[in-house]
Structure formats: structure tokens, C-alpha cells
C-alpha positions in Angstrom: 56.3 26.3 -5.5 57.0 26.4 -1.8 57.3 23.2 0.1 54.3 23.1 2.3 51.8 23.0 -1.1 53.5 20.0 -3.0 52.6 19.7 -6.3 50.1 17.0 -6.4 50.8 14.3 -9.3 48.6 13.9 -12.4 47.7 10.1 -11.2 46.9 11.2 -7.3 44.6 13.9 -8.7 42.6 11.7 -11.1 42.5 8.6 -8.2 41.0 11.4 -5.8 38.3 12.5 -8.3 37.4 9.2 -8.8 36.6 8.5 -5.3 34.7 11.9 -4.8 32.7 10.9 -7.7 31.9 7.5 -6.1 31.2 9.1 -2.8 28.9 11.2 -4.4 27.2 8.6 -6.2 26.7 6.7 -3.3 25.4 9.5 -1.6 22.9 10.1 -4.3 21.8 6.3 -4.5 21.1 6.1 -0.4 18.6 9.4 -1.1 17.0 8.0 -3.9 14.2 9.0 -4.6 14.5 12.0 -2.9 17.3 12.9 -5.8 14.4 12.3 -8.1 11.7 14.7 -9.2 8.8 13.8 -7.1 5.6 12.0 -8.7 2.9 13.5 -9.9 -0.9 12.9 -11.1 -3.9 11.9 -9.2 -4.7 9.1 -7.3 -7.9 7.4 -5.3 -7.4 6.9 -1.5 -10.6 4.8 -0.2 -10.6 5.0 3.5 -13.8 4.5 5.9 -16.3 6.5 7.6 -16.1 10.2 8.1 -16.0 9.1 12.3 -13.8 6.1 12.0 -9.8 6.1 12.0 -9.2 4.8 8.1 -10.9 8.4 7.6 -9.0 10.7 9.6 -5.8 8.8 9.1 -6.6 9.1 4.9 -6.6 12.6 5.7 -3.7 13.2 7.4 -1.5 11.0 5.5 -3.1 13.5 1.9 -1.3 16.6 4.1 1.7 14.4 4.4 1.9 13.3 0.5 1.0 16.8 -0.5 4.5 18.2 1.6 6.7 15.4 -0.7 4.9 15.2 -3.4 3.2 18.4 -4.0 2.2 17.7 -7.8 0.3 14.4 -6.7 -3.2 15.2 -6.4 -5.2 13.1 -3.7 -8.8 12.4 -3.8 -10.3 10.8 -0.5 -13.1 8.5 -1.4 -14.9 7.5 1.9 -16.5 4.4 2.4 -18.5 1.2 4.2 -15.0 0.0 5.5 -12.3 -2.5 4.5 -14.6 -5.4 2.7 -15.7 -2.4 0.4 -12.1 -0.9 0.2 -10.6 -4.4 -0.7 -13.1 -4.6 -3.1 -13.1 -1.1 -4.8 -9.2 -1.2 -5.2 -9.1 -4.8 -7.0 -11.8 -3.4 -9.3 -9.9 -0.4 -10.0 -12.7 2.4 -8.7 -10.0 3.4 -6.2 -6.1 2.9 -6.4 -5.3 2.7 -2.9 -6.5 2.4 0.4 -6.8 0.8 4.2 -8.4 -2.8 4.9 -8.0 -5.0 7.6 -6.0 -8.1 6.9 -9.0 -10.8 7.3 -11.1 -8.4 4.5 -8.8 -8.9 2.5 -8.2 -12.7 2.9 -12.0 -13.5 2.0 -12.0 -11.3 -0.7 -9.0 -13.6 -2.0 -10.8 -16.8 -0.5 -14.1 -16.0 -2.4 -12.3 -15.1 -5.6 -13.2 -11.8 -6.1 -12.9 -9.8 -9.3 -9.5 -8.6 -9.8 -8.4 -10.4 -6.2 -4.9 -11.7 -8.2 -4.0 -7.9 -9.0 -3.7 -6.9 -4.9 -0.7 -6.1 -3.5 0.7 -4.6 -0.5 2.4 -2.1 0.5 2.7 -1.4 4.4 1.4 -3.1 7.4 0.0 0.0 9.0 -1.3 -0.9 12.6 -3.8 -2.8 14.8 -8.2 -2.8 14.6 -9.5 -3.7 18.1 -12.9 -5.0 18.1 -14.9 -3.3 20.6 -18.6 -4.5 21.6 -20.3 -1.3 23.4 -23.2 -1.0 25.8 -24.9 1.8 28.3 -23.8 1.5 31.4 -26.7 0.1 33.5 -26.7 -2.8 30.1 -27.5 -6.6 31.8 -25.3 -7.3 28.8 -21.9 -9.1 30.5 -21.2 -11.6 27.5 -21.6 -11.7 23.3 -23.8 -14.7 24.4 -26.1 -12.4 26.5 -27.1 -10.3 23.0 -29.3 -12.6 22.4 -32.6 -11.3 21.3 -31.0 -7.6 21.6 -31.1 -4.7 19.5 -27.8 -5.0 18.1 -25.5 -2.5 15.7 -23.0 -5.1 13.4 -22.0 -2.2 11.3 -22.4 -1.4 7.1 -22.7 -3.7 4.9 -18.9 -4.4 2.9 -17.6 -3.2 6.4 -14.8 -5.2 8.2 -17.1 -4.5 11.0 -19.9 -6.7 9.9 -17.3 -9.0 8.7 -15.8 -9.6 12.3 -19.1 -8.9 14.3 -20.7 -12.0 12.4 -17.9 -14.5 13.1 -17.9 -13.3 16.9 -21.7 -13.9 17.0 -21.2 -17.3 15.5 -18.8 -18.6 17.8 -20.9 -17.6 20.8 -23.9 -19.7 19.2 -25.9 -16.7 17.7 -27.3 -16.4 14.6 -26.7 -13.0 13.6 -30.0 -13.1 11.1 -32.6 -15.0 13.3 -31.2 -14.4 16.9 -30.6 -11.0 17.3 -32.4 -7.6 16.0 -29.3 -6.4 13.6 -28.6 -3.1 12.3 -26.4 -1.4 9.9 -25.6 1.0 12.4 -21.5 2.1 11.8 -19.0 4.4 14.5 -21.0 7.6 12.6 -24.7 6.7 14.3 -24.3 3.8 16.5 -22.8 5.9 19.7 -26.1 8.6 19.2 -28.6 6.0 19.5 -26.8 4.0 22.0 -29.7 3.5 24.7 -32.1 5.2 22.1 -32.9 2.2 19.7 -29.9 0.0 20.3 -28.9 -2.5 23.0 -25.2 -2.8 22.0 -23.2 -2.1 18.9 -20.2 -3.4 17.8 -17.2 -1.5 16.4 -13.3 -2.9 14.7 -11.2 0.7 14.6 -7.8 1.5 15.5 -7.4 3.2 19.4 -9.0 5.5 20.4 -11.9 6.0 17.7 -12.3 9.3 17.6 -16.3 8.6 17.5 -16.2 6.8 20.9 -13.6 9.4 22.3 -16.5 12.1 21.8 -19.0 10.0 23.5 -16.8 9.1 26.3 -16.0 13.1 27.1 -19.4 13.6 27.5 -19.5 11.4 30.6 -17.6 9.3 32.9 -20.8 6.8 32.3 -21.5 6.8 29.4 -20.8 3.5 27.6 -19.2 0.3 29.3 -17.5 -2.2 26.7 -18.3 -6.2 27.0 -15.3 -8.4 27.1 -14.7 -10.8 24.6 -12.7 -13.9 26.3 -10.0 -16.0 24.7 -11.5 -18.8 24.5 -14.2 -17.3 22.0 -11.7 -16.2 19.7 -10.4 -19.9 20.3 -13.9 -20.9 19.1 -13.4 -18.5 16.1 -10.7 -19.6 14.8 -12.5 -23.0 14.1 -14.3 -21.4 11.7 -11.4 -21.4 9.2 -10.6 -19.2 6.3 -9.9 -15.8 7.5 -10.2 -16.1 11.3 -6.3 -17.3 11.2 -5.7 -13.3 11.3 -7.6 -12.6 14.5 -5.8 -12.2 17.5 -6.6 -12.6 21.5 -5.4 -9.3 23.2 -6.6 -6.8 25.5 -7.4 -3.2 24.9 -4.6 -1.5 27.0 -6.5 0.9 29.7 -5.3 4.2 28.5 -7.6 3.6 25.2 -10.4 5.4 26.7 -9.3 5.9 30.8 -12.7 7.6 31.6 -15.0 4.8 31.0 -12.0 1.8 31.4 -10.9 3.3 35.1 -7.5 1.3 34.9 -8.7 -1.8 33.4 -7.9 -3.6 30.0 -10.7 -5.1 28.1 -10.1 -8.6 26.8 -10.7 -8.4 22.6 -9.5 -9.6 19.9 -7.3 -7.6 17.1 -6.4 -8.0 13.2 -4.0 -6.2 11.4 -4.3 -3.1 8.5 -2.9 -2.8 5.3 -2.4 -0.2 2.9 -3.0 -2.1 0.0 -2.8 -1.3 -4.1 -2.7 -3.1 -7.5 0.1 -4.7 -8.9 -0.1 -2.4 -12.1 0.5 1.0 -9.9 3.7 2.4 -11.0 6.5 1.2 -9.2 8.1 4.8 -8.7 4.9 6.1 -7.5 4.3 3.3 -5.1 8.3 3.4 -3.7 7.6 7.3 -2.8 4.5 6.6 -1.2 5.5 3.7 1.0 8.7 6.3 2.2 5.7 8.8 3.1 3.6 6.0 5.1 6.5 5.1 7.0 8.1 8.7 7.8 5.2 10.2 8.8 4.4 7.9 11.4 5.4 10.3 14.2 3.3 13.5 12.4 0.5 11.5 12.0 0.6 9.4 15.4 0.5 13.2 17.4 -3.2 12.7 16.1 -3.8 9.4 15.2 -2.2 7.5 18.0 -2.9 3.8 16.8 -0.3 5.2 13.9 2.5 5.0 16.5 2.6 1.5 15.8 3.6 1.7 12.0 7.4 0.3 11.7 9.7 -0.3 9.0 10.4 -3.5 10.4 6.7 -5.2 10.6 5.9 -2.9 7.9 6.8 -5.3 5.1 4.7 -8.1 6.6 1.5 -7.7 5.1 0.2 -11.7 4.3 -2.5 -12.7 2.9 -0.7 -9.7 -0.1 2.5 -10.1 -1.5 4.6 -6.6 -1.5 4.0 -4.4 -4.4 7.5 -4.1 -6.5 7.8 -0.3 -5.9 7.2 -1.0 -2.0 10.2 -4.0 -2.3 12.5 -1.4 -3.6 11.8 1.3 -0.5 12.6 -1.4 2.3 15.5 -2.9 0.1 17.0 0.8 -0.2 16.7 1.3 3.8 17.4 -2.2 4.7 20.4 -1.9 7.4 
């Protein structure tokens, strides 16, 4: 044999398999479970209202879970918002879905029915609340809707859920002191001016049902602030409030009607939440399709920009579903 092939020894050979069959196995462990076969089945996805963002992000994030998991069939179930979402998934209607972290803290607080099953499995990104009025309204202050017309969303919504503990801390009854409706994102910018002093709203940025009103006209809504030290005055309330926020709508939410400036809010955080009895394997894929899709579904939905691997797994008042555990274990650096 000539001299620039030396014949390789018996041991050498077997050492250098060995290592290319480690390498390989590693290799095969980091893609897990893309080495798998992908799940398959049907599932429940409770989101929100046809005009709010739980909605439209639902349905973008079905495209994304039918491109890795083609054999997992999704069924979007829509809904009153996250008090009925929390709700439906700890009674098993539906399997997964959005709900803002102070929804799901009362639901927990007030012992609902199957409230010890709920688990989570990404923190997704931020509700802003956001208190509408027309343009010409005399409305400066949630003290000020006094004795007004005023939309506090569905009933089982995180809307009406925030909107009354806003109303509180500013001294109104939301019963006896104002004119409520059940107005949601879907009817309450239509009948802005038209049967309705103000209406509230809780959605990620921009809403796509506010976006629509606001193309329609530089004028066509103005949003009330809502001051620091009333979300100070919320917070006394106890129990959930502790996941409310002072912020400030950035000014590129809607620029037409905000003209440069940021509205002071309040925020609380989403979660897509499950049951601790969803397969593991299942709930592992789908927690890698929430968090790589952020940038395909964030060209759309922009408050989806936010989702990160690294505040993903913070999603108090829920402890992380096992299956979820194992997805951030696997890309923990």
C-alpha cells in the first residue's frame, strides 16, 4: 500500500466511529423534536373576537402549526376574551388558548373549576388598556365618565375585568354611576359618537379594529390618559391588580390620531395557557412554533414582536407545562 494512504489500525478505526456516532447523536438530540415525527390530532385554540388581536394572532399562529405540524388539525374557537378563555380551557371545552395574566389570576383566586389543572406555556406579549372617545369628547379623565354612556366590553372579557377595577379606583361605580354596555373592539368603534360616550378596550398594539377607524380620519377618536397614580390606586385593590403595570402607549401605535405623543396606560401581560394533562410531546412542539414564528407572525401582528425565549418562560400566576419545560431546557444556552 503506498505510503501516503497508511493503513489505519483496527483500534483507530473503531475510536473514530465511536466519536462520529456520538457526534451524530448529539446532533440528533440538539434537533429534537424536529428528528421526531411531528404530532398529530386535533386541538381547540380559544382566542377572542373576530376584530381583536387574540383572533387574528389564533389565526396566524394555525398557518404556522399547520407548516410543522401538518397532521395537527386546529379548530379556532372565538370568544368573549381571556376571563372566558381562562375559563373554557380549565373546563376542558377548549385545550389551548390566549388570556391576559390578571384573568387568569382571579380565575385561580376565585377557585374556579378545574383552576389547579392550568399551566403555561409562553408569555406571549403585552394588552394595553385603551379608554376611547370622539374627538370634540369633554371627556379628559376616567373620573370625568361619570354619568356617560360607556362601553366596558363582553361579559367573561379581560376587558370588563380591567375596565371595572379602573372605574373603581377613580371612585365610580361601574353599575350605578355610569350607563355600561357590553359593547367589545367588534361594535364599540361603529357606535362611537352614535350611542356611546367612551368605550374601553385591553388588546395588544395596534388593534386592528381601532387601526380601521383611525384610517378613516385623522379625527376620528382621541384616547383619555390614564395617570400613574390611578393604577397606584388600583393596585390597592389587591388580588389580581399586582399584574397591572403603569406605561405609556408608545406614539407609533396609532400616529394619525397620537401626532407624536404617548398616552399614559396601564399594561398586563398574555399567556398561552393549557392543562396540565396535554401531552407533553404535543405541548414541547407547540411552544418551539410559538416562539419561532415570532418574526412571521409579528410582520402582521406587531405586538408579536415582543414574544422572547427569554421572558417567554415567565408566565406567574401558571407554573410551566412539563412539555413547555423541556423546549426551553433543550435551547437553554
Amino acid at each position: 500500500m503506498s505510503k501516503m494512504f497508511p493503513r489505519i489500525g483496527r483500534r483507530r478505526a473503531l475510536q473514530g466511529g465511536t466519536a462520529s456516532l456520538l457526534v451524530l447523536g448529539l446532533l440528533l438530540w440538539w434537533l429534537r423534536p424536529w428528528a421526531e415525527e411531528p404530532p398529530g390530532g386535533a386541538i381547540t385554540f380559544s382566542t377572542g373576537t373576530r376584530a381583536g388581536v387574540y383572533h387574528e394572532y389564533g389565526e396566524l399562529l394555525r398557518a404556522e402549526i399547520d407548516q410543522d405540524m401538518p397532521d395537527l388539525k386546529v379548530r379556532l374557537l372565538t370568544s368573549a376574551g381571556s376571563q372566558e378563555n381562562v375559563s373554557d380551557v380549565a373546563t376542558g371545552k377548549a385545550d389551548f388558548a390566549i388570556a391576559a395574566a390578571d384573568a387568569v389570576a382571579t380565575y385561580r383566586l376565585d377557585h374556579g373549576a378545574g383552576a389547579d389543572r392550568l399551566r403555561g406555556m409562553a408569555r406571549l406579549y403585552d394588552d394595553y388598556l385603551q379608554l376611547v372617545v370622539p374627538p370634540d369628547s369633554d371627556i379628559r379623565s376616567v373620573a370625568d365618565l361619570r354619568g356617560k354612556r360607556v362601553a366596558i366590553g363582553l361579559p367573561n372579557s379581560g376587558v370588563r375585568l380591567i375596565a371595572n377595577g379602573v372605574l373603581k379606583a377613580a371612585g365610580i361605580d361601574p353599575e350605578k354611576d355610569i350607563k355600561p354596555s357590553s359593547d367589545g373592539i367588534d361594535t364599540g368603534p361603529r357606535r362611537l359618537g352614535h350611542g356611546l360616550d367612551a368605550f374601553f378596550w385591553s388588546g395588544g398594539l395596534p388593534t386592528d379594529g381601532l387601526s380601521r377607524l383611525a384610517k378613516k380620519s385623522a379625527s376620528a377618536f382621541r384616547f383619555v390618559p390614564i395617570d400613574a397614580g390611578l393604577v397606584a390606586k388600583l393596585h390597592d385593590q389587591g388580588g389580581a391588580t399586582r399584574y397591572y403595570r403603569a406605561t405609556k402607549m408608545p406614539e407609533s401605535a396609532y400616529p394619525t390620531i397620537q401626532r407624536g405623543d404617548p398616552v399614559p396606560t396601564l399594561a398586563v401581560s398574555n399567556l398561552l395557557v393549557t392543562r396540565s394533562d396535554m401531552n407533553p410531546r404535543l405541548t414541547e412542539w407547540l411552544t418551539r412554533t410559538v416562539i419561532d414564528s415570532r418574526d412571521g407572525i409579528g410582520a402582521t401582528v406587531h405586538s408579536a414582536q415582543l414574544v422572547d425565549v427569554r421572558t417567554a418562560i415567565y408566565t406567574d400566576p401558571l407554573q410551566l407545562h412539563r412539555g413547555a419545560q423541556r423546549y426551553y431546557q433543550s435551547v437553554k444556552p
